[in-house]
C-alpha positions as CSV (number, residue, x, y, z in Angstrom):
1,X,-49.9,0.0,-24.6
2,X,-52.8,-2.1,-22.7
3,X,-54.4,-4.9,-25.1
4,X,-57.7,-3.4,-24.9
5,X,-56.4,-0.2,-26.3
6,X,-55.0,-1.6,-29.2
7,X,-57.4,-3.9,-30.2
8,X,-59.5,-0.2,-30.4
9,X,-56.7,1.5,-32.6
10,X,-56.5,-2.0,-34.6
11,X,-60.3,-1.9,-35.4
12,X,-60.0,1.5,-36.8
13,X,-57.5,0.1,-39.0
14,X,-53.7,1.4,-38.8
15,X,-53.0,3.5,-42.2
16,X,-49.6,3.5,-42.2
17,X,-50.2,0.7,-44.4
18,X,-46.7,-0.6,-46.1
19,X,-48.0,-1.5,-49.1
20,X,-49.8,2.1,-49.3
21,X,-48.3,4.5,-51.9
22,X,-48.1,8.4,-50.3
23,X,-51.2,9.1,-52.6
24,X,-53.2,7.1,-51.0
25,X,-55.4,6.4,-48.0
26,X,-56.4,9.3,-45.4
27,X,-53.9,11.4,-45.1
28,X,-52.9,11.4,-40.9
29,X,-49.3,12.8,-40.2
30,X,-47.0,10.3,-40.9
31,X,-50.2,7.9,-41.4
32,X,-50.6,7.6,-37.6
33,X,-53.8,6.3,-36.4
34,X,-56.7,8.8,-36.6
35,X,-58.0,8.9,-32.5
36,X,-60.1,10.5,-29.5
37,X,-58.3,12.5,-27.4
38,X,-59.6,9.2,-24.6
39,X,-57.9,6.7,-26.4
40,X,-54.0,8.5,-25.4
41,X,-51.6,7.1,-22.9
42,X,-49.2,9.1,-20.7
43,X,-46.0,9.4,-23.4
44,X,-47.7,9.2,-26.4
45,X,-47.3,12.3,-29.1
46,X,-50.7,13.9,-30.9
47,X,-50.7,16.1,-33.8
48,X,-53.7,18.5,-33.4
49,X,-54.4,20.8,-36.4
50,X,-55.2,24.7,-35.9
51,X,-56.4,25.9,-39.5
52,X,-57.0,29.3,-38.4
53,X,-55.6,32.4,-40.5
54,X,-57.7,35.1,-39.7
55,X,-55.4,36.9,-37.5
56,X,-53.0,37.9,-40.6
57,X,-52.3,41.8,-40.3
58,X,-49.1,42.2,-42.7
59,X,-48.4,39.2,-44.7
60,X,-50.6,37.2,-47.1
61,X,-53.6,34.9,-45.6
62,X,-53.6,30.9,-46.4
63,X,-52.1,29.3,-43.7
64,X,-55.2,27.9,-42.7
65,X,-54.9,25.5,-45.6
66,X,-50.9,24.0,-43.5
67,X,-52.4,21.5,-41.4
68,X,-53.4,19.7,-44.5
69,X,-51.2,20.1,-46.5
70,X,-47.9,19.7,-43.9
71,X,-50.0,16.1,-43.0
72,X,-50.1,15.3,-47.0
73,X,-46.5,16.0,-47.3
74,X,-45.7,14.0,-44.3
75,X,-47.1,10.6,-46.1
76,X,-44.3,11.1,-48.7
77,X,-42.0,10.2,-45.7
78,X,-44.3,7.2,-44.3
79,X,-44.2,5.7,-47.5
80,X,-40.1,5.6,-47.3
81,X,-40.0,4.7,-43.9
82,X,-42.5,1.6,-44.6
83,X,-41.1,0.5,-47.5
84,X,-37.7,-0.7,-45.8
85,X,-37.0,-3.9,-45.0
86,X,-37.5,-4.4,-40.9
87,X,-38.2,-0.6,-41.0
88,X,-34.6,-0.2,-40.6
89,X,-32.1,2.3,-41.5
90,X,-28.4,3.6,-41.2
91,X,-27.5,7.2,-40.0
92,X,-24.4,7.5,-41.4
93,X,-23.8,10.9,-40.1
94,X,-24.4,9.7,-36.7
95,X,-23.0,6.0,-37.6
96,X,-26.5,4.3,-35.6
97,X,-29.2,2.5,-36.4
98,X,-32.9,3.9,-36.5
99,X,-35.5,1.4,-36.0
100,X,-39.4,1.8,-36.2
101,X,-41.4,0.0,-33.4
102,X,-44.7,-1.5,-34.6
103,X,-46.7,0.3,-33.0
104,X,-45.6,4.1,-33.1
105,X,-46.9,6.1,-30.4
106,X,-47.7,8.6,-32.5
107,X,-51.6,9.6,-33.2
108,X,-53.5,12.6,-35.0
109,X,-56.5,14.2,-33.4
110,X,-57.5,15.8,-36.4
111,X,-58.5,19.6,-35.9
112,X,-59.4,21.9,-33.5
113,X,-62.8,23.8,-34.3
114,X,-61.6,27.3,-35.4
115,X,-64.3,30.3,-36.3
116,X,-62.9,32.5,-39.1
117,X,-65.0,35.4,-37.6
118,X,-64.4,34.8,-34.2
119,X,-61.1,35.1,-33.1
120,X,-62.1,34.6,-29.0
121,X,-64.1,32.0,-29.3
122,X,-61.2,30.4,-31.9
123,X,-58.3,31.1,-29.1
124,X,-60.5,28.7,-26.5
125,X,-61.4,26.3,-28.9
126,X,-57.2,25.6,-29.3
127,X,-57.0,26.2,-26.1
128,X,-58.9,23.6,-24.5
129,X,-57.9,20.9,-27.2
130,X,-54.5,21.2,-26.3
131,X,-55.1,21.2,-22.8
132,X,-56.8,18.3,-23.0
133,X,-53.7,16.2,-24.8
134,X,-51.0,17.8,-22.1
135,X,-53.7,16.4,-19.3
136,X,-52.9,12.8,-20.5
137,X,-49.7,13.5,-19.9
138,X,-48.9,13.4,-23.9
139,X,-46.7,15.8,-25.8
140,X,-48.7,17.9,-28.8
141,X,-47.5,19.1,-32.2
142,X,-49.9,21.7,-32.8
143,X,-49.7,22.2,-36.6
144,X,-51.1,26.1,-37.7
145,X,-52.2,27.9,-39.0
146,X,-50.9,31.7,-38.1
147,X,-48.8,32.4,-35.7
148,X,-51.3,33.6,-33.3
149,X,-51.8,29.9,-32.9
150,X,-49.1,29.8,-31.0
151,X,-50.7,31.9,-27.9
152,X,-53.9,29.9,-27.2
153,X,-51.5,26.6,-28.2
154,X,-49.0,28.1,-24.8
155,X,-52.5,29.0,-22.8
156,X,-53.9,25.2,-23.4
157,X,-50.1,23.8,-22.4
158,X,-50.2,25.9,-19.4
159,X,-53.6,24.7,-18.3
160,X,-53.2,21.4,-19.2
161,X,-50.1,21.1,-16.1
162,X,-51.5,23.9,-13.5
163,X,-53.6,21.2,-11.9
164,X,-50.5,19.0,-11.2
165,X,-48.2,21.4,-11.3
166,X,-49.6,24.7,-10.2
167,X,-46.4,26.6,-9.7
168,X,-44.7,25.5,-12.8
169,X,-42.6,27.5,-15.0
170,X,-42.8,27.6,-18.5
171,X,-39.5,28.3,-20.7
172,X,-40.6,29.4,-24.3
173,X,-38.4,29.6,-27.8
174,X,-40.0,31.4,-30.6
175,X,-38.0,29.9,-33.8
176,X,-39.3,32.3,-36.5
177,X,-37.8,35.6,-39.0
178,X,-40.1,38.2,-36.6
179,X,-40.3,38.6,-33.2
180,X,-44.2,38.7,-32.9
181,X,-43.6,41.2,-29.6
182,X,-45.8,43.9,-31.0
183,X,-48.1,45.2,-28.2
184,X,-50.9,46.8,-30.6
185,X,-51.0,46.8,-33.9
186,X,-53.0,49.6,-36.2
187,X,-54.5,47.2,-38.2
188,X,-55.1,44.2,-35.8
189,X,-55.2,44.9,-32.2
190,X,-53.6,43.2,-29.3
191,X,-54.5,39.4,-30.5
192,X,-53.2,38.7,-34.2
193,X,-50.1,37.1,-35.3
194,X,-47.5,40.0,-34.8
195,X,-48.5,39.9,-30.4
196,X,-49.1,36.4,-30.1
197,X,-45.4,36.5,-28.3
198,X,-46.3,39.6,-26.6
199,X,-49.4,37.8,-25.3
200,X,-47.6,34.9,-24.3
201,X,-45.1,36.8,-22.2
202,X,-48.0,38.1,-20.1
203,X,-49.6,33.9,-19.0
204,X,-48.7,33.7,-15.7
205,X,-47.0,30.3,-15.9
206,X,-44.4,32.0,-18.4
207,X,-41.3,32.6,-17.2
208,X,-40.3,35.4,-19.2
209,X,-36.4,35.7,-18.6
210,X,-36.4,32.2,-20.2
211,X,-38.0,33.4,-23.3
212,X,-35.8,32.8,-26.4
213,X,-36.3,34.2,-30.2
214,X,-33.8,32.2,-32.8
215,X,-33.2,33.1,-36.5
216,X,-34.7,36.7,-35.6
217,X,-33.5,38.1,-39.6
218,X,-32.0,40.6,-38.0
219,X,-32.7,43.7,-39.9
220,X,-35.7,45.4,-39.1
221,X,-37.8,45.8,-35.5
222,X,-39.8,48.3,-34.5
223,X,-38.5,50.7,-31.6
224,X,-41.2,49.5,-29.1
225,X,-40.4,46.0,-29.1
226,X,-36.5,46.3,-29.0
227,X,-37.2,47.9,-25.7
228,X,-39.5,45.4,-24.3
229,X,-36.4,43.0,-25.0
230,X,-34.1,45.5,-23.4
231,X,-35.9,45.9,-20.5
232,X,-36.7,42.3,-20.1
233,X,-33.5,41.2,-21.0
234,X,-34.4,38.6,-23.3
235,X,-32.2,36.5,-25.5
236,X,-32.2,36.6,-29.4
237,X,-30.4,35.0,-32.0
238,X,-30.5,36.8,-35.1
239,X,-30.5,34.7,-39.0
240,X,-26.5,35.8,-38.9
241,X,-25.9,33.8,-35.7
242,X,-27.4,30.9,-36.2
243,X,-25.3,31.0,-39.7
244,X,-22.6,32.1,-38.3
245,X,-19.4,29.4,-38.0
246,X,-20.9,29.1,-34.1
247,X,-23.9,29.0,-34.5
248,X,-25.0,25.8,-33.3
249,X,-23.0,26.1,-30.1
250,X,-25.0,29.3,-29.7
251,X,-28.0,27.6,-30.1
252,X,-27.3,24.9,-28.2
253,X,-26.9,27.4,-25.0
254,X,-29.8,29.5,-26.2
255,X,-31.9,25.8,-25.7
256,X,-30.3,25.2,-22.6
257,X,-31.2,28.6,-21.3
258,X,-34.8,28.3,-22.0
259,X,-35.0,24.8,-21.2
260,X,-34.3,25.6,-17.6
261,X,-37.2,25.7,-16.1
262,X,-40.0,23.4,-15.1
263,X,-40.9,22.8,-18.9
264,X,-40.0,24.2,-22.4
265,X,-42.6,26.0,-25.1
266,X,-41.5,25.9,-28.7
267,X,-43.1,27.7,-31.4
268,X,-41.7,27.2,-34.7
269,X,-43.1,29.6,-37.5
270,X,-41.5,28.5,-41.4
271,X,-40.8,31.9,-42.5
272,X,-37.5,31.5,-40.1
273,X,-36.2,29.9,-43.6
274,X,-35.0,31.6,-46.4
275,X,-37.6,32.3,-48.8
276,X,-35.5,30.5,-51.6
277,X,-36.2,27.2,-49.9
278,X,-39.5,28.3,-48.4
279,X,-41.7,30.0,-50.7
280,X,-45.0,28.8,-49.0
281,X,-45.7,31.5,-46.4
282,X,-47.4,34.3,-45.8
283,X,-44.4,37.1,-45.0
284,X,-41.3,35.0,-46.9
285,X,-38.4,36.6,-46.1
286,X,-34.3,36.1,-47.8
287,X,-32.1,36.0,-45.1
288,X,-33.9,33.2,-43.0
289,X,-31.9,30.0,-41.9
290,X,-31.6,27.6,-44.9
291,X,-33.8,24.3,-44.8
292,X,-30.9,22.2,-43.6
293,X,-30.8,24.3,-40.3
294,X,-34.2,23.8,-39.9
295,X,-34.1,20.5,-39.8
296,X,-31.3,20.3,-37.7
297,X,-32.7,22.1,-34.9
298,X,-36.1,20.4,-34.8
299,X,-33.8,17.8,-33.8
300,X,-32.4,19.2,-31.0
301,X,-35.2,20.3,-30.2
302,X,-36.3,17.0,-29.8
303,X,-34.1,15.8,-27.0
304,X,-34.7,18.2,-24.9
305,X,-36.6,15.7,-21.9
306,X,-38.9,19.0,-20.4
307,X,-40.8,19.6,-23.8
308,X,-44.2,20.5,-23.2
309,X,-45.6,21.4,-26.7
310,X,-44.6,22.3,-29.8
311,X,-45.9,24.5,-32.7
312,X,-45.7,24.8,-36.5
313,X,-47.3,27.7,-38.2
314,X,-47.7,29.8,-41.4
315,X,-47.0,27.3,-44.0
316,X,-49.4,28.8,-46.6
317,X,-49.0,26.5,-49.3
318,X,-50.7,27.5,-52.2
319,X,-47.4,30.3,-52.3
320,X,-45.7,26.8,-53.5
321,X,-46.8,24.6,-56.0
322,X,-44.0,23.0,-55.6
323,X,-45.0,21.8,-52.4
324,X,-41.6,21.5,-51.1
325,X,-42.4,24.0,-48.1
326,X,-45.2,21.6,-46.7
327,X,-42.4,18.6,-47.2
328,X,-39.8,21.0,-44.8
329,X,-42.5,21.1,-42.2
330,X,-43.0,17.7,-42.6
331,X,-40.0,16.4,-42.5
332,X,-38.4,18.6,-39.9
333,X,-41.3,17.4,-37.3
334,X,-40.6,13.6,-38.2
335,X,-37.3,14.5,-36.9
336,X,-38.3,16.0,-34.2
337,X,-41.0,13.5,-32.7
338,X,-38.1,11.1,-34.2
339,X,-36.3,10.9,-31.9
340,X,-38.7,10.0,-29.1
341,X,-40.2,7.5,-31.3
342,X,-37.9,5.3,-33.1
343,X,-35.2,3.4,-31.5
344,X,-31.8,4.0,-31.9
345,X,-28.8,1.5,-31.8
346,X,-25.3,0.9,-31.8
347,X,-24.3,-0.1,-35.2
348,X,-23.7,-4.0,-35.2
Protein backbone atom coordinates (compact mmCIF):
# COMPACT_ATOMS: atom_id res chain seq x y z
CA UNK A 1 0.00 0.00 0.00
CA UNK A 2 1.62 3.45 -1.20
CA UNK A 3 2.03 6.12 1.82
CA UNK A 4 -0.13 8.52 0.18
CA UNK A 5 -2.94 6.10 0.09
CA UNK A 6 -2.93 5.33 3.49
CA UNK A 7 -2.56 8.54 4.96
CA UNK A 8 -6.18 8.98 2.77
CA UNK A 9 -7.74 5.70 4.44
CA UNK A 10 -6.03 6.98 7.95
CA UNK A 11 -7.79 10.44 7.73
CA UNK A 12 -11.10 8.83 7.31
CA UNK A 13 -10.39 7.12 10.38
CA UNK A 14 -9.95 3.08 10.44
CA UNK A 15 -13.26 1.69 12.48
CA UNK A 16 -12.08 -1.38 13.19
CA UNK A 17 -11.32 0.24 16.28
CA UNK A 18 -10.06 -2.36 19.16
CA UNK A 19 -11.42 -0.77 21.89
CA UNK A 20 -14.87 -0.62 19.84
CA UNK A 21 -17.64 -2.92 21.17
CA UNK A 22 -19.73 -4.64 18.01
CA UNK A 23 -22.58 -2.14 18.85
CA UNK A 24 -20.81 0.57 18.07
CA UNK A 25 -19.38 2.81 15.43
CA UNK A 26 -20.56 2.53 11.58
CA UNK A 27 -21.25 -0.61 10.82
CA UNK A 28 -18.64 -1.65 7.53
CA UNK A 29 -18.08 -5.47 7.08
CA UNK A 30 -15.82 -6.57 9.33
CA UNK A 31 -15.29 -2.72 10.22
CA UNK A 32 -13.16 -2.25 7.07
CA UNK A 33 -12.54 1.22 5.97
CA UNK A 34 -15.57 2.86 4.28
CA UNK A 35 -13.88 3.91 0.48
CA UNK A 36 -14.18 5.22 -3.24
CA UNK A 37 -14.02 2.74 -5.60
CA UNK A 38 -10.40 5.17 -6.69
CA UNK A 39 -8.78 4.68 -3.56
CA UNK A 40 -8.42 0.36 -4.40
CA UNK A 41 -5.18 -1.37 -5.25
CA UNK A 42 -4.78 -4.32 -7.55
CA UNK A 43 -5.30 -7.35 -4.71
CA UNK A 44 -7.35 -5.70 -2.47
CA UNK A 45 -11.05 -7.25 -1.62
CA UNK A 46 -14.48 -4.79 -1.62
CA UNK A 47 -17.66 -5.59 -0.28
CA UNK A 48 -20.29 -3.83 -2.45
CA UNK A 49 -24.01 -4.10 -1.23
CA UNK A 50 -27.03 -4.97 -3.71
CA UNK A 51 -30.25 -4.23 -1.54
CA UNK A 52 -32.47 -5.05 -4.24
CA UNK A 53 -35.60 -7.63 -3.69
CA UNK A 54 -37.92 -6.76 -6.17
CA UNK A 55 -37.41 -9.64 -8.39
CA UNK A 56 -38.99 -12.15 -5.68
CA UNK A 57 -41.66 -14.45 -7.70
CA UNK A 58 -42.12 -17.48 -5.16
CA UNK A 59 -40.73 -16.88 -1.80
CA UNK A 60 -41.12 -14.05 0.66
CA UNK A 61 -39.60 -10.31 -0.13
CA UNK A 62 -36.91 -8.73 2.49
CA UNK A 63 -33.70 -9.48 1.31
CA UNK A 64 -33.12 -6.12 0.49
CA UNK A 65 -32.70 -5.40 4.13
CA UNK A 66 -29.11 -8.43 4.05
CA UNK A 67 -26.59 -6.18 3.14
CA UNK A 68 -27.17 -4.46 6.40
CA UNK A 69 -27.84 -6.58 8.33
CA UNK A 70 -25.04 -9.46 7.15
CA UNK A 71 -22.42 -6.12 7.67
CA UNK A 72 -24.00 -5.63 11.39
CA UNK A 73 -23.51 -9.27 12.07
CA UNK A 74 -20.04 -9.17 10.75
CA UNK A 75 -18.85 -6.57 13.56
CA UNK A 76 -19.71 -9.27 16.19
CA UNK A 77 -16.68 -11.07 14.65
CA UNK A 78 -14.31 -7.78 14.35
CA UNK A 79 -14.86 -7.23 17.82
CA UNK A 80 -13.33 -10.86 18.66
CA UNK A 81 -10.71 -10.70 16.23
CA UNK A 82 -9.61 -7.17 17.79
CA UNK A 83 -9.83 -7.91 21.08
CA UNK A 84 -6.87 -10.62 21.02
CA UNK A 85 -3.69 -9.94 22.06
CA UNK A 86 -1.24 -9.39 18.71
CA UNK A 87 -4.47 -10.28 16.81
CA UNK A 88 -3.36 -13.67 17.11
CA UNK A 89 -4.98 -16.96 17.16
CA UNK A 90 -4.61 -20.92 17.09
CA UNK A 91 -6.38 -23.19 14.57
CA UNK A 92 -6.41 -26.11 16.33
CA UNK A 93 -8.17 -28.09 13.71
CA UNK A 94 -5.54 -27.10 11.28
CA UNK A 95 -2.71 -26.88 14.22
CA UNK A 96 -1.53 -23.01 12.50
CA UNK A 97 -1.46 -19.80 13.47
CA UNK A 98 -3.82 -16.94 12.01
CA UNK A 99 -2.44 -13.52 12.24
CA UNK A 100 -4.20 -10.22 11.32
CA UNK A 101 -1.96 -7.67 9.34
CA UNK A 102 -2.51 -3.96 10.40
CA UNK A 103 -3.74 -2.92 7.71
CA UNK A 104 -6.31 -5.50 6.16
CA UNK A 105 -6.88 -5.11 2.60
CA UNK A 106 -10.20 -5.39 2.99
CA UNK A 107 -12.61 -2.22 2.18
CA UNK A 108 -16.55 -1.59 1.83
CA UNK A 109 -17.96 0.42 -1.02
CA UNK A 110 -21.13 0.81 0.53
CA UNK A 111 -24.09 0.13 -1.96
CA UNK A 112 -24.93 0.01 -5.28
CA UNK A 113 -27.95 2.31 -6.39
CA UNK A 114 -30.83 -0.13 -6.80
CA UNK A 115 -34.57 1.14 -8.14
CA UNK A 116 -37.35 -0.96 -6.57
CA UNK A 117 -39.42 -0.23 -9.73
CA UNK A 118 -36.91 -0.57 -12.19
CA UNK A 119 -35.50 -3.77 -12.55
CA UNK A 120 -33.21 -2.70 -15.88
CA UNK A 121 -32.04 0.23 -14.84
CA UNK A 122 -31.17 -1.81 -11.24
CA UNK A 123 -29.27 -4.76 -13.25
CA UNK A 124 -26.81 -1.80 -14.81
CA UNK A 125 -26.51 -0.03 -11.83
CA UNK A 126 -24.76 -3.59 -10.17
CA UNK A 127 -23.44 -4.02 -13.06
CA UNK A 128 -21.22 -1.27 -13.63
CA UNK A 129 -20.27 -1.04 -9.76
CA UNK A 130 -18.83 -4.27 -9.95
CA UNK A 131 -17.23 -3.78 -12.99
CA UNK A 132 -15.58 -1.04 -11.82
CA UNK A 133 -13.88 -3.04 -8.56
CA UNK A 134 -12.84 -6.19 -10.98
CA UNK A 135 -11.15 -3.21 -13.30
CA UNK A 136 -8.69 -2.47 -10.35
CA UNK A 137 -7.86 -5.67 -10.51
CA UNK A 138 -9.69 -6.33 -6.85
CA UNK A 139 -11.80 -9.25 -5.95
CA UNK A 140 -15.79 -8.26 -4.90
CA UNK A 141 -18.07 -9.79 -2.37
CA UNK A 142 -21.27 -8.65 -3.65
CA UNK A 143 -23.60 -8.89 -0.60
CA UNK A 144 -27.70 -9.24 -1.92
CA UNK A 145 -30.10 -8.90 -1.98
CA UNK A 146 -32.19 -11.71 -4.32
CA UNK A 147 -30.69 -13.87 -6.18
CA UNK A 148 -31.24 -12.12 -9.35
CA UNK A 149 -28.31 -10.19 -8.00
CA UNK A 150 -26.23 -12.63 -8.93
CA UNK A 151 -26.78 -12.01 -12.96
CA UNK A 152 -25.86 -8.32 -13.27
CA UNK A 153 -23.06 -9.17 -10.31
CA UNK A 154 -21.61 -12.11 -13.34
CA UNK A 155 -22.34 -9.30 -16.26
CA UNK A 156 -20.21 -6.51 -14.17
CA UNK A 157 -17.33 -9.41 -13.49
CA UNK A 158 -17.34 -10.19 -17.10
CA UNK A 159 -17.00 -6.65 -18.20
CA UNK A 160 -14.75 -5.60 -15.73
CA UNK A 161 -11.90 -8.43 -17.47
CA UNK A 162 -13.05 -8.26 -21.34
CA UNK A 163 -10.82 -5.31 -21.90
CA UNK A 164 -7.73 -7.27 -20.73
CA UNK A 165 -8.90 -10.31 -21.23
CA UNK A 166 -11.32 -10.44 -24.10
CA UNK A 167 -11.39 -14.13 -24.75
CA UNK A 168 -11.72 -15.20 -21.19
CA UNK A 169 -13.76 -17.89 -19.80
CA UNK A 170 -15.77 -17.67 -17.05
CA UNK A 171 -16.36 -20.92 -14.70
CA UNK A 172 -19.57 -20.35 -12.46
CA UNK A 173 -20.84 -22.41 -9.14
CA UNK A 174 -24.25 -21.65 -7.98
CA UNK A 175 -24.19 -22.81 -4.15
CA UNK A 176 -27.91 -22.48 -3.28
CA UNK A 177 -31.31 -25.18 -2.48
CA UNK A 178 -32.81 -24.16 -6.24
CA UNK A 179 -31.36 -24.17 -9.42
CA UNK A 180 -32.50 -20.70 -10.58
CA UNK A 181 -32.50 -22.22 -14.44
CA UNK A 182 -36.11 -21.31 -15.04
CA UNK A 183 -36.38 -19.77 -18.63
CA UNK A 184 -39.84 -17.81 -18.06
CA UNK A 185 -41.64 -17.68 -15.27
CA UNK A 186 -45.70 -17.00 -15.18
CA UNK A 187 -45.43 -14.56 -12.66
CA UNK A 188 -42.03 -12.89 -13.33
CA UNK A 189 -40.64 -13.09 -16.75
CA UNK A 190 -37.22 -13.88 -17.91
CA UNK A 191 -35.22 -11.56 -15.30
CA UNK A 192 -36.24 -12.39 -11.55
CA UNK A 193 -34.62 -14.56 -9.11
CA UNK A 194 -35.66 -18.10 -10.39
CA UNK A 195 -33.57 -17.22 -14.26
CA UNK A 196 -30.87 -15.31 -12.90
CA UNK A 197 -28.80 -18.77 -13.61
CA UNK A 198 -30.55 -19.21 -16.78
CA UNK A 199 -29.49 -15.66 -17.76
CA UNK A 200 -26.16 -16.15 -16.75
CA UNK A 201 -25.68 -19.22 -18.88
CA UNK A 202 -26.52 -17.10 -21.94
CA UNK A 203 -23.20 -13.99 -21.20
CA UNK A 204 -20.91 -14.74 -23.69
CA UNK A 205 -17.84 -14.98 -21.46
CA UNK A 206 -19.63 -18.03 -19.56
CA UNK A 207 -18.49 -21.08 -20.16
CA UNK A 208 -21.38 -23.15 -19.61
CA UNK A 209 -19.92 -26.79 -19.40
CA UNK A 210 -18.06 -25.39 -16.34
CA UNK A 211 -21.20 -24.34 -14.64
CA UNK A 212 -21.68 -26.09 -11.22
CA UNK A 213 -24.98 -26.16 -8.87
CA UNK A 214 -24.02 -27.61 -5.18
CA UNK A 215 -26.46 -28.48 -2.32
CA UNK A 216 -29.32 -28.58 -5.14
CA UNK A 217 -32.14 -30.12 -2.25
CA UNK A 218 -32.75 -32.59 -4.44
CA UNK A 219 -36.43 -33.15 -4.51
CA UNK A 220 -38.28 -31.04 -6.70
CA UNK A 221 -37.28 -29.32 -10.43
CA UNK A 222 -39.37 -28.49 -12.94
CA UNK A 223 -39.25 -30.71 -16.28
CA UNK A 224 -37.85 -27.82 -18.39
CA UNK A 225 -34.96 -27.15 -16.48
CA UNK A 226 -33.80 -30.86 -15.82
CA UNK A 227 -33.49 -30.93 -19.59
CA UNK A 228 -31.57 -27.83 -20.01
CA UNK A 229 -29.03 -29.67 -17.52
CA UNK A 230 -29.35 -32.83 -19.62
CA UNK A 231 -28.70 -31.29 -22.63
CA UNK A 232 -25.90 -29.17 -21.42
CA UNK A 233 -24.51 -31.61 -19.38
CA UNK A 234 -24.05 -29.74 -16.37
CA UNK A 235 -22.91 -30.89 -13.02
CA UNK A 236 -25.06 -30.81 -9.76
CA UNK A 237 -24.62 -31.80 -6.39
CA UNK A 238 -27.71 -32.45 -4.64
CA UNK A 239 -28.20 -31.52 -0.39
CA UNK A 240 -27.65 -35.67 -0.07
CA UNK A 241 -24.25 -35.39 -1.68
CA UNK A 242 -22.71 -32.90 -0.22
CA UNK A 243 -23.96 -34.76 3.19
CA UNK A 244 -23.18 -37.74 2.08
CA UNK A 245 -19.86 -39.57 3.93
CA UNK A 246 -17.99 -38.11 0.40
CA UNK A 247 -19.18 -35.34 0.15
CA UNK A 248 -16.47 -33.04 0.41
CA UNK A 249 -14.27 -35.03 -1.97
CA UNK A 250 -17.21 -34.54 -4.35
CA UNK A 251 -17.08 -31.07 -3.86
CA UNK A 252 -13.68 -30.65 -3.98
CA UNK A 253 -13.81 -32.08 -7.80
CA UNK A 254 -17.06 -30.20 -8.49
CA UNK A 255 -14.61 -26.87 -7.56
CA UNK A 256 -11.94 -28.08 -9.45
CA UNK A 257 -14.13 -28.69 -12.49
CA UNK A 258 -15.47 -25.20 -12.58
CA UNK A 259 -12.46 -23.70 -11.59
CA UNK A 260 -10.86 -24.70 -14.83
CA UNK A 261 -11.17 -22.06 -16.78
CA UNK A 262 -9.73 -18.59 -17.16
CA UNK A 263 -11.60 -17.53 -13.86
CA UNK A 264 -14.24 -18.81 -11.41
CA UNK A 265 -18.00 -17.08 -10.60
CA UNK A 266 -19.49 -18.04 -7.20
CA UNK A 267 -22.85 -17.30 -6.18
CA UNK A 268 -23.84 -18.28 -2.90
CA UNK A 269 -27.62 -17.94 -1.96
CA UNK A 270 -28.32 -18.88 2.20
CA UNK A 271 -31.35 -20.87 1.61
CA UNK A 272 -28.63 -23.79 0.54
CA UNK A 273 -28.82 -24.35 4.56
CA UNK A 274 -31.32 -26.04 6.32
CA UNK A 275 -34.02 -23.90 7.45
CA UNK A 276 -33.40 -25.09 11.19
CA UNK A 277 -30.18 -23.11 11.13
CA UNK A 278 -31.23 -20.60 8.64
CA UNK A 279 -34.60 -19.20 9.22
CA UNK A 280 -33.85 -15.75 7.68
CA UNK A 281 -34.75 -16.20 4.00
CA UNK A 282 -37.14 -15.83 1.68
CA UNK A 283 -37.92 -19.72 0.32
CA UNK A 284 -36.25 -21.69 3.67
CA UNK A 285 -36.12 -25.01 2.88
CA UNK A 286 -35.24 -28.49 5.55
CA UNK A 287 -33.00 -30.47 3.76
CA UNK A 288 -30.31 -27.78 2.99
CA UNK A 289 -26.56 -28.31 4.10
CA UNK A 290 -26.23 -27.53 7.85
CA UNK A 291 -24.36 -24.28 8.85
CA UNK A 292 -21.15 -26.05 9.55
CA UNK A 293 -20.96 -27.07 5.71
CA UNK A 294 -21.50 -23.70 4.82
CA UNK A 295 -18.81 -22.50 6.47
CA UNK A 296 -16.64 -24.99 5.37
CA UNK A 297 -16.98 -24.55 1.84
CA UNK A 298 -16.72 -20.72 1.80
CA UNK A 299 -13.40 -21.78 2.78
CA UNK A 300 -12.49 -23.68 0.04
CA UNK A 301 -13.86 -21.56 -1.81
CA UNK A 302 -11.45 -19.19 -0.80
CA UNK A 303 -8.28 -20.77 -2.12
CA UNK A 304 -9.22 -21.26 -5.12
CA UNK A 305 -6.32 -18.55 -6.90
CA UNK A 306 -8.84 -17.80 -10.32
CA UNK A 307 -11.72 -16.18 -8.14
CA UNK A 308 -13.24 -13.44 -9.82
CA UNK A 309 -16.31 -12.55 -7.71
CA UNK A 310 -18.36 -13.79 -5.28
CA UNK A 311 -22.01 -13.41 -4.16
CA UNK A 312 -24.28 -13.61 -1.08
CA UNK A 313 -27.92 -13.32 -1.48
CA UNK A 314 -31.39 -13.80 0.17
CA UNK A 315 -30.69 -13.38 3.72
CA UNK A 316 -33.99 -11.77 4.64
CA UNK A 317 -33.51 -11.15 8.09
CA UNK A 318 -36.43 -9.98 9.73
CA UNK A 319 -37.57 -14.15 9.15
CA UNK A 320 -34.93 -14.25 12.23
CA UNK A 321 -34.89 -12.29 15.17
CA UNK A 322 -32.55 -14.26 16.32
CA UNK A 323 -30.28 -12.87 13.93
CA UNK A 324 -28.16 -15.87 13.77
CA UNK A 325 -28.77 -16.19 9.81
CA UNK A 326 -27.10 -12.73 9.13
CA UNK A 327 -24.08 -14.04 11.69
CA UNK A 328 -23.76 -17.41 9.07
CA UNK A 329 -23.35 -14.99 6.20
CA UNK A 330 -21.12 -13.19 8.10
CA UNK A 331 -19.03 -15.43 9.36
CA UNK A 332 -18.76 -17.80 6.44
CA UNK A 333 -17.48 -14.66 4.19
CA UNK A 334 -14.80 -13.79 6.97
CA UNK A 335 -13.66 -17.18 6.16
CA UNK A 336 -13.73 -16.94 2.93
CA UNK A 337 -11.82 -13.44 2.27
CA UNK A 338 -9.88 -15.09 5.38
CA UNK A 339 -7.85 -16.76 3.91
CA UNK A 340 -6.48 -14.24 1.51
CA UNK A 341 -6.19 -11.76 4.24
CA UNK A 342 -4.77 -12.97 7.33
CA UNK A 343 -1.48 -14.73 7.55
CA UNK A 344 -1.03 -18.07 8.40
CA UNK A 345 1.98 -19.84 10.15
CA UNK A 346 3.56 -22.76 11.25
CA UNK A 347 2.86 -23.24 14.78
CA UNK A 348 6.12 -22.24 16.87
Amino acid sequence: MDLEREERIESRGFIGGVNQPFYEGIPTFFRAPYVGVEELSPGDIAVVGAPFDASITVGRPGARYGPRAIREASCHYTAFYYSIPNRTIVDLENHTVLRIPDPLRLFDLGDADCYPLDIMATTRSIAVAVRSVVEKGVLPIVLGGDHYVAYPAFMGAAEGVAAKHPKAKIGYVHVDSHTDLFDELVSGGRFNHGTAARRISELPMVSVPHMVWIGMNGRFVSLEQYEFTRRNNLRILTSADVNGPDGEEKVREALQHASNCDFLYVSVDIDVVDGSHASGTGAAVFDGIPAAKLVWLLEEIGRIDRLLAVDCCEVAPQFDPSGRTARLAALAFVGLVGERLFVREALP
